[in-house]
C-alpha positions in Angstrom: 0.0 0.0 0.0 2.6 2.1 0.5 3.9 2.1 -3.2 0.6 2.6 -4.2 0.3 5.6 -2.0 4.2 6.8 -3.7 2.9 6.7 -7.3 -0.5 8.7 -5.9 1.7 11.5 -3.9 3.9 11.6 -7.7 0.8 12.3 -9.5 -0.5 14.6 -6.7 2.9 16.4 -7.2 2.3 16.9 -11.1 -1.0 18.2 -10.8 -0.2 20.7 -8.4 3.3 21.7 -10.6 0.6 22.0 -13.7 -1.3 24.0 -11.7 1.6 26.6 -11.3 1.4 26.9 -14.9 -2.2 27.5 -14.9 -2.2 29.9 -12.4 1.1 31.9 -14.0 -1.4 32.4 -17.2 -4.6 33.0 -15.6 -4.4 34.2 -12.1 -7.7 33.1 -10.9 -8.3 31.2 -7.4 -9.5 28.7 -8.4 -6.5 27.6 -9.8 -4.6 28.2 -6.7 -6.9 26.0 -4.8 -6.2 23.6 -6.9 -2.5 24.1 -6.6 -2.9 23.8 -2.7 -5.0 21.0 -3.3 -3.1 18.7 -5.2 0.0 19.5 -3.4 -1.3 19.3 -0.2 -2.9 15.9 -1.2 1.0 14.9 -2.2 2.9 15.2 1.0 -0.3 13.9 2.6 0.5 10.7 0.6 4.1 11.0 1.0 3.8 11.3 4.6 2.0 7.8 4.6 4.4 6.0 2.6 7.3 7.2 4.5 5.8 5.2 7.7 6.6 2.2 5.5 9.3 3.2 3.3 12.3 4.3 4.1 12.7 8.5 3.7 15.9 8.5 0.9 13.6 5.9 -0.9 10.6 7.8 -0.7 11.9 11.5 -1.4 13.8 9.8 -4.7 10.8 8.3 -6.3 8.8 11.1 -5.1 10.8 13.4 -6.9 11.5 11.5 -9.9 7.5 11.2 -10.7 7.0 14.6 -10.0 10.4 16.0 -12.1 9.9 13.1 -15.1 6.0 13.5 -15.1 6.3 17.8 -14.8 8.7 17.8 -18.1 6.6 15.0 -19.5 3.0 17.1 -19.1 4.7 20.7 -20.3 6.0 18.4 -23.3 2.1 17.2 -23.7 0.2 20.6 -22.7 2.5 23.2 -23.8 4.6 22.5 -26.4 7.7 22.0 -24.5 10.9 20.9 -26.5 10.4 16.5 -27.6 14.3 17.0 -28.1 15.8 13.2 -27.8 18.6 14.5 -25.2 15.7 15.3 -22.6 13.7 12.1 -23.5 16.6 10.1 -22.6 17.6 12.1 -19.5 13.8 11.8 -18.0 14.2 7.9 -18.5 17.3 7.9 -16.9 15.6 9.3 -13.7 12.6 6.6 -14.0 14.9 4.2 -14.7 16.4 4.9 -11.3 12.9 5.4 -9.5 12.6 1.5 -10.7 15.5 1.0 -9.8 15.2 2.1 -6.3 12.0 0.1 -6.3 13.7 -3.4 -7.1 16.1 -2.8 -4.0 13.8 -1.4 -1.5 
């Protein structure tokens, strides 16, 4: 459960960096609640994992969703650069979420 509850705290984490976006180009609050909302709803995930998993475990794959997923989404919903060089770097850091994964 506590994976489970990683990957959902990763997801919560891109949401809430999309959300930056959105609320950089239209400065509404509803936006910003739903900034606080899906980043709030990360660490609240995070925070349960980490009574499983250990914390350098955690933060890494924590990070690596949110980082890989956040340049993954601006490539999707904005136009962000599909250069090759940034495609293999952001599977790089997945790779090593996995690969913390298999040792943990």
């Amino acid at each position: 459960m506590a994976w489970i509850s990683l990957i959902l705290a990763g997801v919560c984490e891109m949401f809430g960096v999309v959300m930056i976006n959105k609320l950089h180009k239209d400065h509404n609050w509803q936006s910003f609640v739903l900034l606080l909302l899906g980043f709030g709803a990360s660490f609240l995930f995070l925070a349960y994992a980490m009574e499983t998993l250990p914390m350098g475990t955690a933060y890494a794959i924590w990070t690596g969703i949110g980082a890989s997923g956040g340049a993954l989404l601006g490539m999707i919903l904005y136009g962000e650069s599909k250069d090759w060089k940034r495609l293999v770097f952001i599977s790089m850091v997945l790779s090593a979420a996995v690969g913390l994964k298999l040792v943990s």
